[in-house]
mmCIF file of the N, C-alpha and C atoms, coordinates in Angstrom:
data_MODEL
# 
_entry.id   MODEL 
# 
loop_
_atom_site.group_PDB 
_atom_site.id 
_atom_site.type_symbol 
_atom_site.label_atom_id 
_atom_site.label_alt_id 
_atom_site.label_comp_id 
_atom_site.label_asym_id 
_atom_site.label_entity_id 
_atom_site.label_seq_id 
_atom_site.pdbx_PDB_ins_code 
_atom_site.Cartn_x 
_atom_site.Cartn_y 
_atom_site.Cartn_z 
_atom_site.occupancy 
_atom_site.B_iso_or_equiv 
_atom_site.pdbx_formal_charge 
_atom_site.auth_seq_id 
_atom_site.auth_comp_id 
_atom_site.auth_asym_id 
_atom_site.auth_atom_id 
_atom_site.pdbx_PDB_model_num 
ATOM 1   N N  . UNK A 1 1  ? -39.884 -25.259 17.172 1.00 0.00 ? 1  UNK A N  1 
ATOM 2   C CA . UNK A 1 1  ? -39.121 -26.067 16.235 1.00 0.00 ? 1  UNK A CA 1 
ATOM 3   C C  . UNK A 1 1  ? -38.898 -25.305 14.934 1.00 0.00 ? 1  UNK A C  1 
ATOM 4   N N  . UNK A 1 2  ? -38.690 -24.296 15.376 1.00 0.00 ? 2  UNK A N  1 
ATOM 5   C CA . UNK A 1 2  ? -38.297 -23.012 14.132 1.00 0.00 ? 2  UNK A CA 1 
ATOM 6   C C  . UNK A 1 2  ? -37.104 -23.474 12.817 1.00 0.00 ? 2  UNK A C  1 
ATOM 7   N N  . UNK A 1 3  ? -35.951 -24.736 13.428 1.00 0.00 ? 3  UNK A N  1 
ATOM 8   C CA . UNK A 1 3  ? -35.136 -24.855 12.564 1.00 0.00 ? 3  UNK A CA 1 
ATOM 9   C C  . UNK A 1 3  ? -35.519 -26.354 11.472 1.00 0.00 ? 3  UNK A C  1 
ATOM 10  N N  . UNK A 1 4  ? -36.664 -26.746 12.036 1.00 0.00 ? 4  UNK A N  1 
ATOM 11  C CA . UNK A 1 4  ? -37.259 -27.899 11.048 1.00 0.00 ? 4  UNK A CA 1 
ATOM 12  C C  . UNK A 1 4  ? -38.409 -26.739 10.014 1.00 0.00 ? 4  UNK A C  1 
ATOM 13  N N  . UNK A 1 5  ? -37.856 -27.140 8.492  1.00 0.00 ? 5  UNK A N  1 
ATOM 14  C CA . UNK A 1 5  ? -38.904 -26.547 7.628  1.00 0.00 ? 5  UNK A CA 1 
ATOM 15  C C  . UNK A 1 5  ? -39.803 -27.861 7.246  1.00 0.00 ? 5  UNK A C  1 
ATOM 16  N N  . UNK A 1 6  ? -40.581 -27.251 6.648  1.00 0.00 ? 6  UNK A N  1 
ATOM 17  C CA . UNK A 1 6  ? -41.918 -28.358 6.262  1.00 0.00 ? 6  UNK A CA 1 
ATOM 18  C C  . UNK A 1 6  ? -41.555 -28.968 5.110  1.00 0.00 ? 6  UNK A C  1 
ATOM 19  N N  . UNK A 1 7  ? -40.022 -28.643 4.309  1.00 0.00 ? 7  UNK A N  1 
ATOM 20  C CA . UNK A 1 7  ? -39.597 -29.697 3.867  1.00 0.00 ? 7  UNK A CA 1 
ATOM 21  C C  . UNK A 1 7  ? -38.824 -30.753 4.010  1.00 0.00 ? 7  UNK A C  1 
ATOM 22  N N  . UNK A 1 8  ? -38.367 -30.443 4.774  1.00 0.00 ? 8  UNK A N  1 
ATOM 23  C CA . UNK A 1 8  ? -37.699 -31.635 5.589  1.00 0.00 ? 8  UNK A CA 1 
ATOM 24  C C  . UNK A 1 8  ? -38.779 -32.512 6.348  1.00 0.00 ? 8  UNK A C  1 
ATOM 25  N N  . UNK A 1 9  ? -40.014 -32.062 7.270  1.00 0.00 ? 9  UNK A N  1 
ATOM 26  C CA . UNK A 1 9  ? -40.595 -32.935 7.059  1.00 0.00 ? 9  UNK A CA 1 
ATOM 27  C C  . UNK A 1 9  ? -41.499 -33.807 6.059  1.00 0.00 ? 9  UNK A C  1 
ATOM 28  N N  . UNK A 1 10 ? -41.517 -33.132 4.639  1.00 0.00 ? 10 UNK A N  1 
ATOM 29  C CA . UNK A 1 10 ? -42.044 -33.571 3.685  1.00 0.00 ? 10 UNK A CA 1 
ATOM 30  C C  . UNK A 1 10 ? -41.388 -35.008 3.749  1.00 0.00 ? 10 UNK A C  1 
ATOM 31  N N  . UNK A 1 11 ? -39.956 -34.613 3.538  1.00 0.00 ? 11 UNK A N  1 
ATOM 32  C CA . UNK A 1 11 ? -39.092 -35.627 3.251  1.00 0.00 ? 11 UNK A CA 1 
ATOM 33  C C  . UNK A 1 11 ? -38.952 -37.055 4.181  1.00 0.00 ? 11 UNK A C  1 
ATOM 34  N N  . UNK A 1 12 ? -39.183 -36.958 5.251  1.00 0.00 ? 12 UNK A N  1 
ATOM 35  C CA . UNK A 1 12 ? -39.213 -37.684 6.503  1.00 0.00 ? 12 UNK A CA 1 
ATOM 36  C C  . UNK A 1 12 ? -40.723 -38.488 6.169  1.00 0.00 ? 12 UNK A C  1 
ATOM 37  N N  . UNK A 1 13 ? -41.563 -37.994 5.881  1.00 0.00 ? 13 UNK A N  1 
ATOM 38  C CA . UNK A 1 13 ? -42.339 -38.509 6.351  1.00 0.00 ? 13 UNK A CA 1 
ATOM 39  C C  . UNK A 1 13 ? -43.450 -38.884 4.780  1.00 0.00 ? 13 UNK A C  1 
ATOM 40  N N  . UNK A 1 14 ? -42.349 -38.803 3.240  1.00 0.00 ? 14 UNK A N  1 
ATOM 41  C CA . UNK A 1 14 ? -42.753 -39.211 2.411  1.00 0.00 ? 14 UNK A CA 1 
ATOM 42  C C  . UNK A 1 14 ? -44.692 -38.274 2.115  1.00 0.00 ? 14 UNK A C  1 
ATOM 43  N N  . UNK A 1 15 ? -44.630 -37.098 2.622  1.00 0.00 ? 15 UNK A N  1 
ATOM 44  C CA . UNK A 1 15 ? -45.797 -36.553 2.037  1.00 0.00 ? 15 UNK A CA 1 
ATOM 45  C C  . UNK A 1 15 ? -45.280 -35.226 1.107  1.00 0.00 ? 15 UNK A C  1 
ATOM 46  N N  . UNK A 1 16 ? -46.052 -34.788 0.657  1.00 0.00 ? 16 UNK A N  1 
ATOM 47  C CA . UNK A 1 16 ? -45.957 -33.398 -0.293 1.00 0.00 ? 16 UNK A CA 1 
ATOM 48  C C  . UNK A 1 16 ? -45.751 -31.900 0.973  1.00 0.00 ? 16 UNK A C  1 
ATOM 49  N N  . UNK A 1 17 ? -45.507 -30.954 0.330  1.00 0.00 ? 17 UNK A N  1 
ATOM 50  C CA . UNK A 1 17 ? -44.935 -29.832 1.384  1.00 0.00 ? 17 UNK A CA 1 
ATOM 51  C C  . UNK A 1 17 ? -46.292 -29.360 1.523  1.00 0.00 ? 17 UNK A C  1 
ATOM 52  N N  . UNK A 1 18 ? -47.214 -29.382 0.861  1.00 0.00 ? 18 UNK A N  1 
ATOM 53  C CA . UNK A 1 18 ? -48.092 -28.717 0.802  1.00 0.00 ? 18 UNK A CA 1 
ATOM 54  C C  . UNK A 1 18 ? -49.200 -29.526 1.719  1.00 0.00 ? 18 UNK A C  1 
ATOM 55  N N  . UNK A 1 19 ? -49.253 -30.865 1.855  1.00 0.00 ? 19 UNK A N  1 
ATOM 56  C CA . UNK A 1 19 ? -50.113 -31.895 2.981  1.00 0.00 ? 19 UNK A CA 1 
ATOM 57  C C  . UNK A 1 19 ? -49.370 -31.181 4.304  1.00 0.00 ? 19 UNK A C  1 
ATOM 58  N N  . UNK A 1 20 ? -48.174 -31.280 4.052  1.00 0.00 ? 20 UNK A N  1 
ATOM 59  C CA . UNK A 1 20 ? -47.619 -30.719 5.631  1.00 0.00 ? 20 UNK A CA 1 
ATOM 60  C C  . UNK A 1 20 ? -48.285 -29.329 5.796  1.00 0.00 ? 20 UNK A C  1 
ATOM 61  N N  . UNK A 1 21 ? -48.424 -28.511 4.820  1.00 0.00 ? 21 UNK A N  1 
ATOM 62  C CA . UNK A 1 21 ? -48.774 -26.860 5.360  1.00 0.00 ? 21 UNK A CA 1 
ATOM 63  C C  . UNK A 1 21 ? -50.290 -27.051 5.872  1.00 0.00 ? 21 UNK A C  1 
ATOM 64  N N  . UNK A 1 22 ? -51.530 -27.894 4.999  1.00 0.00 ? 22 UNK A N  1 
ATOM 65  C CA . UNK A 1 22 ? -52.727 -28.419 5.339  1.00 0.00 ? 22 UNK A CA 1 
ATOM 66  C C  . UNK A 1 22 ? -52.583 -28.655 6.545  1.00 0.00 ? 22 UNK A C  1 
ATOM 67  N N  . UNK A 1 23 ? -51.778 -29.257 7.466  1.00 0.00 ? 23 UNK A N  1 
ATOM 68  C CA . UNK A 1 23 ? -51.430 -30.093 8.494  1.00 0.00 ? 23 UNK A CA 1 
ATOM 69  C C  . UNK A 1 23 ? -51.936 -28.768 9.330  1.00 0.00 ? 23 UNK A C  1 
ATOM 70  N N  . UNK A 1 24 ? -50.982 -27.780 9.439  1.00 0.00 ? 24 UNK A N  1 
ATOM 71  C CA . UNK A 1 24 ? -51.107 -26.548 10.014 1.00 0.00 ? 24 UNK A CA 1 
ATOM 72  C C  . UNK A 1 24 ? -52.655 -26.021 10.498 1.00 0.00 ? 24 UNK A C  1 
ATOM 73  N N  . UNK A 1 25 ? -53.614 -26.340 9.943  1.00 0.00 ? 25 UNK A N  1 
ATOM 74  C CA . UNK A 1 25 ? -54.712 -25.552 9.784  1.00 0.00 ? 25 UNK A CA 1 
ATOM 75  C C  . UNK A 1 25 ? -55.610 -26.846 10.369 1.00 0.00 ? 25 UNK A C  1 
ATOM 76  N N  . UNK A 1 26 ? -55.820 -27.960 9.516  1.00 0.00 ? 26 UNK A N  1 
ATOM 77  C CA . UNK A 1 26 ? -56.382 -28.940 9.594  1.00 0.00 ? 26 UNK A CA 1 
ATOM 78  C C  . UNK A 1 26 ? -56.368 -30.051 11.199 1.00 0.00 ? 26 UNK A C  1 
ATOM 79  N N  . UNK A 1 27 ? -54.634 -30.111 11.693 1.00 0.00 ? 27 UNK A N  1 
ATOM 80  C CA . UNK A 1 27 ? -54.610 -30.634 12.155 1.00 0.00 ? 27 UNK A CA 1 
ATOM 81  C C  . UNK A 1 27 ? -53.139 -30.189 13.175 1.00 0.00 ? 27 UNK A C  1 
ATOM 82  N N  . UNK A 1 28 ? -53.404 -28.583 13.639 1.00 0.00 ? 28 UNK A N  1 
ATOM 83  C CA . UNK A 1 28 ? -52.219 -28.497 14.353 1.00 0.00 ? 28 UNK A CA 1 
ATOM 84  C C  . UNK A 1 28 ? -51.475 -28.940 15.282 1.00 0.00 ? 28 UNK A C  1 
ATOM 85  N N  . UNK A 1 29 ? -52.137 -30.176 16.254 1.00 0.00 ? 29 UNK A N  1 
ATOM 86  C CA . UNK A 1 29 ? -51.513 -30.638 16.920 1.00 0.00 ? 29 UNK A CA 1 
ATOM 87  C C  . UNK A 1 29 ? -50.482 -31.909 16.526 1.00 0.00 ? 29 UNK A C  1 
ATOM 88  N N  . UNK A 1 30 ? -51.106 -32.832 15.504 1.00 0.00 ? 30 UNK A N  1 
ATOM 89  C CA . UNK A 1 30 ? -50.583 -33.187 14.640 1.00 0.00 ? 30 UNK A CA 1 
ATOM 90  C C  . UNK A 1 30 ? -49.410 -32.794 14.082 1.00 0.00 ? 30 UNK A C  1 
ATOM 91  N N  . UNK A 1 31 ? -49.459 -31.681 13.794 1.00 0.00 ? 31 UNK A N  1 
ATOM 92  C CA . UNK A 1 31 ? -47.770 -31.449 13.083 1.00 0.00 ? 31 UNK A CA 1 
ATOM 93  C C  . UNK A 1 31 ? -47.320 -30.647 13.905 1.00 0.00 ? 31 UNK A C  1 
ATOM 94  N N  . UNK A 1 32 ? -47.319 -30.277 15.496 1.00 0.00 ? 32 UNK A N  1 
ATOM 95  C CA . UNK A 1 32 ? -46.866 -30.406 16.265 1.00 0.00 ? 32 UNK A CA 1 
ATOM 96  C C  . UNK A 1 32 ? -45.919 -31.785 16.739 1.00 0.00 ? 32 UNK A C  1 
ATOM 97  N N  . UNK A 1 33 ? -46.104 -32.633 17.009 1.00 0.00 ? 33 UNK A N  1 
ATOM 98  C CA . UNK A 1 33 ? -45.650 -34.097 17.459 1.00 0.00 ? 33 UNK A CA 1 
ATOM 99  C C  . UNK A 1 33 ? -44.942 -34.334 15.763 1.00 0.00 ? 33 UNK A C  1 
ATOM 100 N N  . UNK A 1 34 ? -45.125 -34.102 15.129 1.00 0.00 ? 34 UNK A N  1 
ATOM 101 C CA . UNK A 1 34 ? -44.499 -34.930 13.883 1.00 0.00 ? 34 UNK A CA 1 
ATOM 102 C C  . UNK A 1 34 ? -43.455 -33.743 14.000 1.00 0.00 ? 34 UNK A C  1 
ATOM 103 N N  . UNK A 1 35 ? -43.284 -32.313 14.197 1.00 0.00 ? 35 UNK A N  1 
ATOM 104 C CA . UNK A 1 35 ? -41.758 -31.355 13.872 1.00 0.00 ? 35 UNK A CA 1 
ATOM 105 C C  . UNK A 1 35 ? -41.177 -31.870 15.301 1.00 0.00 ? 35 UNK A C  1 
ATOM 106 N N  . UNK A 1 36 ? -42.045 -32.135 16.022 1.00 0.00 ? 36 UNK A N  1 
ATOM 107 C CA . UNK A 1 36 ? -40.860 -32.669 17.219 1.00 0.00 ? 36 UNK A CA 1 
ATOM 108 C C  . UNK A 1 36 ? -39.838 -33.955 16.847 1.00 0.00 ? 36 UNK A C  1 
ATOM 109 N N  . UNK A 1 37 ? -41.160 -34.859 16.235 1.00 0.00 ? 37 UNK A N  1 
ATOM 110 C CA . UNK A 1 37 ? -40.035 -35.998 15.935 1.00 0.00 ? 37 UNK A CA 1 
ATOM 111 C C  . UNK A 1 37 ? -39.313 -35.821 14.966 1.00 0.00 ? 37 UNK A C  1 
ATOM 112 N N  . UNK A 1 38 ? -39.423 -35.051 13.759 1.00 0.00 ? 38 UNK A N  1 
ATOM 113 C CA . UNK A 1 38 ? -38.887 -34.334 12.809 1.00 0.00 ? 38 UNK A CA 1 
ATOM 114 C C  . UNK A 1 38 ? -37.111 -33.596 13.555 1.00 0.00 ? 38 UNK A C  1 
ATOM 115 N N  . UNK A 1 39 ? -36.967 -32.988 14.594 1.00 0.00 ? 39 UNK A N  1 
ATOM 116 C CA . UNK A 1 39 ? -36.193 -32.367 15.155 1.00 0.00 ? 39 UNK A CA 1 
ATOM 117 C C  . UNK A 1 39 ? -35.343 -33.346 15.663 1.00 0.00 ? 39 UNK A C  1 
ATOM 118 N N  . UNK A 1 40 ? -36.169 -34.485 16.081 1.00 0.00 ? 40 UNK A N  1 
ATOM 119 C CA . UNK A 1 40 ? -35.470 -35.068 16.751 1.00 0.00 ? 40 UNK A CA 1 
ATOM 120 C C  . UNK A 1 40 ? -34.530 -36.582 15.533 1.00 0.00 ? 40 UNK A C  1 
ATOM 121 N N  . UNK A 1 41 ? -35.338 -36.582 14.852 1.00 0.00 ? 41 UNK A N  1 
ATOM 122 C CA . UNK A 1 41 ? -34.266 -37.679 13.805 1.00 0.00 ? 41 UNK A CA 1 
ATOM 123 C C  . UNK A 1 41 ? -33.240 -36.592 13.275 1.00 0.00 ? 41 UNK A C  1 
ATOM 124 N N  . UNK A 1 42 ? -33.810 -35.351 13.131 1.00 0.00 ? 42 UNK A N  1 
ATOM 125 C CA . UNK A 1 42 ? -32.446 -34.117 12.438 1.00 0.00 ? 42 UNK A CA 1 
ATOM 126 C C  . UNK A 1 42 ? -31.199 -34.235 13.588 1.00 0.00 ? 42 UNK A C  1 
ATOM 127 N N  . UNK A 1 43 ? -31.407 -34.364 14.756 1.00 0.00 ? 43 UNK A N  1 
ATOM 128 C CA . UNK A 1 43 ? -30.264 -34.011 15.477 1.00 0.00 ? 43 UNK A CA 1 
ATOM 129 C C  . UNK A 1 43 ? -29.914 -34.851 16.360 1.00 0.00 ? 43 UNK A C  1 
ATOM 130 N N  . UNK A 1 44 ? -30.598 -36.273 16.101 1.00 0.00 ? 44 UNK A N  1 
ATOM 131 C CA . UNK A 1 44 ? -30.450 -37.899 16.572 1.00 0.00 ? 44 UNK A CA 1 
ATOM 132 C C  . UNK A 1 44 ? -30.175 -37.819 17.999 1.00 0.00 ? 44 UNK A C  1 
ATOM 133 N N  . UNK A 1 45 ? -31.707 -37.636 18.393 1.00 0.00 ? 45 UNK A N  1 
ATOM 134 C CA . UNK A 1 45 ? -32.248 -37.056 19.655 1.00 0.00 ? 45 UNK A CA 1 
ATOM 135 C C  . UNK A 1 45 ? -32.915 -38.438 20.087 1.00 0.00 ? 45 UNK A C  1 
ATOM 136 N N  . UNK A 1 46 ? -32.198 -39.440 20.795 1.00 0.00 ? 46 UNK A N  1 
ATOM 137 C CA . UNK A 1 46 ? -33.062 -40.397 21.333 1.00 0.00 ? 46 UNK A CA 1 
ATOM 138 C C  . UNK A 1 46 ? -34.582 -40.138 22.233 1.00 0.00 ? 46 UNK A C  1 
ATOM 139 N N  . UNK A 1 47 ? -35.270 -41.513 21.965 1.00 0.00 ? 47 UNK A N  1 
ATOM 140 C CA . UNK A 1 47 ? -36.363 -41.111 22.949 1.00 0.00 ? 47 UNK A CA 1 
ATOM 141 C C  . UNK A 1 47 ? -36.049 -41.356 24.175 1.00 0.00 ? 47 UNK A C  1 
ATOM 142 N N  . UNK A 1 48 ? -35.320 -41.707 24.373 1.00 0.00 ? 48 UNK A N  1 
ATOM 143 C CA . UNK A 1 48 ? -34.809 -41.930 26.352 1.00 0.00 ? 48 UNK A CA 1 
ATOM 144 C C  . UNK A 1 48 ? -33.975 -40.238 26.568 1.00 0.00 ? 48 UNK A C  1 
ATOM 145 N N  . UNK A 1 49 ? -33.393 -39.817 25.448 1.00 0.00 ? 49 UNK A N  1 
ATOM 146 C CA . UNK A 1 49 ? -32.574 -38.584 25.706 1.00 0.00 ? 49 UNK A CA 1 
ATOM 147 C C  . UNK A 1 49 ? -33.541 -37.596 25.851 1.00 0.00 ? 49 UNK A C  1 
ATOM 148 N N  . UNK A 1 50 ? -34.902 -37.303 25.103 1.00 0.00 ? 50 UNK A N  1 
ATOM 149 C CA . UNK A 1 50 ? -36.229 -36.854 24.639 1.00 0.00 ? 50 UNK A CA 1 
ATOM 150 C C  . UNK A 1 50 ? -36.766 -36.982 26.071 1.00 0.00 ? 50 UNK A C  1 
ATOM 151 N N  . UNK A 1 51 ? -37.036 -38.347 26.877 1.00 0.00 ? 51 UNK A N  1 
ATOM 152 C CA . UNK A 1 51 ? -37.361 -38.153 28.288 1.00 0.00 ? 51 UNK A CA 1 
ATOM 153 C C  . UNK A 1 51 ? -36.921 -37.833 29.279 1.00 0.00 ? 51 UNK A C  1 
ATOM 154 N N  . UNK A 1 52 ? -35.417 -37.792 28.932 1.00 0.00 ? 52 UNK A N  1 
ATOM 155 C CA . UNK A 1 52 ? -34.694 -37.482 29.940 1.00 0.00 ? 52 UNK A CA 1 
ATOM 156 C C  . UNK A 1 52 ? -34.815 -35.551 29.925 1.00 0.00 ? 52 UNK A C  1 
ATOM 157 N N  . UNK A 1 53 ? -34.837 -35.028 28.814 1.00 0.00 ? 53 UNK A N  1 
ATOM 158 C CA . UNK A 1 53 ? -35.101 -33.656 28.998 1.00 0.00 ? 53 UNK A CA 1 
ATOM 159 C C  . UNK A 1 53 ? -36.488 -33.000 29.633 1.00 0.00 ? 53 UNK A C  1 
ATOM 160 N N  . UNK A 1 54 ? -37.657 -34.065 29.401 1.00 0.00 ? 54 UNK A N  1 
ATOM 161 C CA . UNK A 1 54 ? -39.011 -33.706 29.501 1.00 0.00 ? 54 UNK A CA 1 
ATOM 162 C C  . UNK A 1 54 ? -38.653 -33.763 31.295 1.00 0.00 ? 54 UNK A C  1 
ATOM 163 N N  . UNK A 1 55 ? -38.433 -35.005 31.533 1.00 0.00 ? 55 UNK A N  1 
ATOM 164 C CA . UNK A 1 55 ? -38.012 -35.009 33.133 1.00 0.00 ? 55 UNK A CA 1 
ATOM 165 C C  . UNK A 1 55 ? -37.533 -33.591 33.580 1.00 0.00 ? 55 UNK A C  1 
ATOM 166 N N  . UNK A 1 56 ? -36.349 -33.550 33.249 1.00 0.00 ? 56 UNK A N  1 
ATOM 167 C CA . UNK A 1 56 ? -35.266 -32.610 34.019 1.00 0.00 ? 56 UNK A CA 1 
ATOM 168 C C  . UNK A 1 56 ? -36.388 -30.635 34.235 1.00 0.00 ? 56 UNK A C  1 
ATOM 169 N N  . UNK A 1 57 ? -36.785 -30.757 32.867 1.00 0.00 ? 57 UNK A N  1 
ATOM 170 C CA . UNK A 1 57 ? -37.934 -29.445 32.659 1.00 0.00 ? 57 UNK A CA 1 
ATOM 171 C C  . UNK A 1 57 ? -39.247 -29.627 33.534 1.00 0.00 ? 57 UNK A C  1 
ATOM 172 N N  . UNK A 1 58 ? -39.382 -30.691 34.401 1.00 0.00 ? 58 UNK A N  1 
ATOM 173 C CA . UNK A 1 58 ? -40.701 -30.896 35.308 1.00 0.00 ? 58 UNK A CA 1 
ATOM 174 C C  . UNK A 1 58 ? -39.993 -30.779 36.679 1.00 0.00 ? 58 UNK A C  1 
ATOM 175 N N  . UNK A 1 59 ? -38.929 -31.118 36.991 1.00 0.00 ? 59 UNK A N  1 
ATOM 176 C CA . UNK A 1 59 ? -37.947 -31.166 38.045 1.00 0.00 ? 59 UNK A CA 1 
ATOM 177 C C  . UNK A 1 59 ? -38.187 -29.437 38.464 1.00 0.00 ? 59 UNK A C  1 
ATOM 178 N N  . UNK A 1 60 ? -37.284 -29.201 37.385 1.00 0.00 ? 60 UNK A N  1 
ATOM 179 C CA . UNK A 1 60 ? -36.952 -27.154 37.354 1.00 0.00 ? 60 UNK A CA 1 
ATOM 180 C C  . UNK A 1 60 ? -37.970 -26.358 37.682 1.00 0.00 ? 60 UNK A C  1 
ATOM 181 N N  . UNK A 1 61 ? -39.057 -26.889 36.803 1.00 0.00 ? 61 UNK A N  1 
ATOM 182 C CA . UNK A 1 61 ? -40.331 -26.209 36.912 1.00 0.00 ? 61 UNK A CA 1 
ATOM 183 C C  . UNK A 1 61 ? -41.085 -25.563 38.240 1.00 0.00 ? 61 UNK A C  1 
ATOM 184 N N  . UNK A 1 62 ? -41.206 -27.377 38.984 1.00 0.00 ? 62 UNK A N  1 
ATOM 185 C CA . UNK A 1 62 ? -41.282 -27.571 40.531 1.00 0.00 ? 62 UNK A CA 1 
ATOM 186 C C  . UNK A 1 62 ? -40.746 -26.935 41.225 1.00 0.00 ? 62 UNK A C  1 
ATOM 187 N N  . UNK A 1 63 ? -39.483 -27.064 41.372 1.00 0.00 ? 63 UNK A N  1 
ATOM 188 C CA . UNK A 1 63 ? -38.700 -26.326 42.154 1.00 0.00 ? 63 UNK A CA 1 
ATOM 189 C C  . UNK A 1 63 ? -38.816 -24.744 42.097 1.00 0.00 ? 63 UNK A C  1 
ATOM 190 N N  . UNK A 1 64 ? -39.157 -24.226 40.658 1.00 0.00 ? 64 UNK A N  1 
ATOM 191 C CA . UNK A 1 64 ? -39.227 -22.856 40.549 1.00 0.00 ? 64 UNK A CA 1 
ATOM 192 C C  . UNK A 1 64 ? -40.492 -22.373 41.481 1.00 0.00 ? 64 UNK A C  1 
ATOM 193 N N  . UNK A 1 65 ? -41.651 -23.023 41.477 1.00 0.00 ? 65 UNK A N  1 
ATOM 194 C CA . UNK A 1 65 ? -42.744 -22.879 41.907 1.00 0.00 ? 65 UNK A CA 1 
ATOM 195 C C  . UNK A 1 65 ? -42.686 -22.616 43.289 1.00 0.00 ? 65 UNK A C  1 
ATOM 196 N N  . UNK A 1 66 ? -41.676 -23.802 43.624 1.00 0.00 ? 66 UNK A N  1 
ATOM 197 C CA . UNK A 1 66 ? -41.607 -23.968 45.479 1.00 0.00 ? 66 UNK A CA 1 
ATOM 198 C C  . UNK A 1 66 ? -40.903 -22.816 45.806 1.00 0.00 ? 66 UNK A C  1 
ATOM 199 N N  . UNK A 1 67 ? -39.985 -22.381 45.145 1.00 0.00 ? 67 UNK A N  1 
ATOM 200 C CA . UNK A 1 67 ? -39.060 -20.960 45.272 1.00 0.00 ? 67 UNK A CA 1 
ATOM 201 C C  . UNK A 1 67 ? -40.203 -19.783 45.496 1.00 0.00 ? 67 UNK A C  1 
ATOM 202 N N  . UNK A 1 68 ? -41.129 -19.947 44.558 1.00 0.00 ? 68 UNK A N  1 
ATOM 203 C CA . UNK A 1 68 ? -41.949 -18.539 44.101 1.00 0.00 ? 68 UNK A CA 1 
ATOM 204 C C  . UNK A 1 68 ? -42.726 -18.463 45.676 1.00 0.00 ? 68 UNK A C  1 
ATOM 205 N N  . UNK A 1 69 ? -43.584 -19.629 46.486 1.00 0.00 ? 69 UNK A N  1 
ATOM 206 C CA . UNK A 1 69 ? -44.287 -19.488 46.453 1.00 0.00 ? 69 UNK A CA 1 
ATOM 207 C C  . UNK A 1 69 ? -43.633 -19.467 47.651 1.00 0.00 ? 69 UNK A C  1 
ATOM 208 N N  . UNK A 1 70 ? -42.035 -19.801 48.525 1.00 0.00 ? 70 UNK A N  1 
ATOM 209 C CA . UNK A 1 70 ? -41.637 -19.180 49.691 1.00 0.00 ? 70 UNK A CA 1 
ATOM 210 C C  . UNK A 1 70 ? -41.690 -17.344 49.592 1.00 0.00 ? 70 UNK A C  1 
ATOM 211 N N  . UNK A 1 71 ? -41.007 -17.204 48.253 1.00 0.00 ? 71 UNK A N  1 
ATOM 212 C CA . UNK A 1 71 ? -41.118 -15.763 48.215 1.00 0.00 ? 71 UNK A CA 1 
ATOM 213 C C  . UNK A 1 71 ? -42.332 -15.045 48.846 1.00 0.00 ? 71 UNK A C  1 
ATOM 214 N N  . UNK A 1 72 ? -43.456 -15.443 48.206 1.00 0.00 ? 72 UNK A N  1 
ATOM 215 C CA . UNK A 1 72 ? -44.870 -15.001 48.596 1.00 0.00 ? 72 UNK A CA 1 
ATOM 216 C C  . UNK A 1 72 ? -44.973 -14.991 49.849 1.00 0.00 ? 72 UNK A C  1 
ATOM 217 N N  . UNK A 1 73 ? -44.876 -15.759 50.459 1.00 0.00 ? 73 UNK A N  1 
ATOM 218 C CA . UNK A 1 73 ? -44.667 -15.350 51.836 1.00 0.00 ? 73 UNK A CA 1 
ATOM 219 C C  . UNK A 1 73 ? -44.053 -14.897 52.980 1.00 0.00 ? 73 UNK A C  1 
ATOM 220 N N  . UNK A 1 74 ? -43.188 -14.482 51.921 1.00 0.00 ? 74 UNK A N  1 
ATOM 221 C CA . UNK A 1 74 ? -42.547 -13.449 52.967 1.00 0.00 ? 74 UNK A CA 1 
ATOM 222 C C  . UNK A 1 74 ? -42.747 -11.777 52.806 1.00 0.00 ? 74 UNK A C  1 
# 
């Protein structure tokens, strides 16, 4: 989420830039899930649109696997 800065989530989420950088160290998974949702009010990313991508990337995934693992045996 390289194109969300930590001021924009400052702004979103009514804290100081500097609680967000704490965040980093203190609590990285945490401001993990908050630049996602951060990304996602920036570019009005529904949560059904949000699942619908998580889906489609578990679909691909699978399938890549099942590909790999005919390869292997041959």
């Amino acid at each position: 989420m390289k194109n969300i800065k930590y001021k924009e989530i400052a702004e979103i989420t009514n804290k100081s830039v500097n609680t967000i950088r704490g965040w980093k160290i203190k609590f990285p998974e945490l401001l993990e899930v908050v630049k996602l949702g951060a990304f996602c009010q920036k570019y009005n990313i529904s949560l059904e649109q949000l699942k619908k991508c998580i889906e489609f990337q578990e679909i691909t995934t699978k399938k890549e696997e099942k590909e790999e693992g005919r390869a292997d045996k041959k």
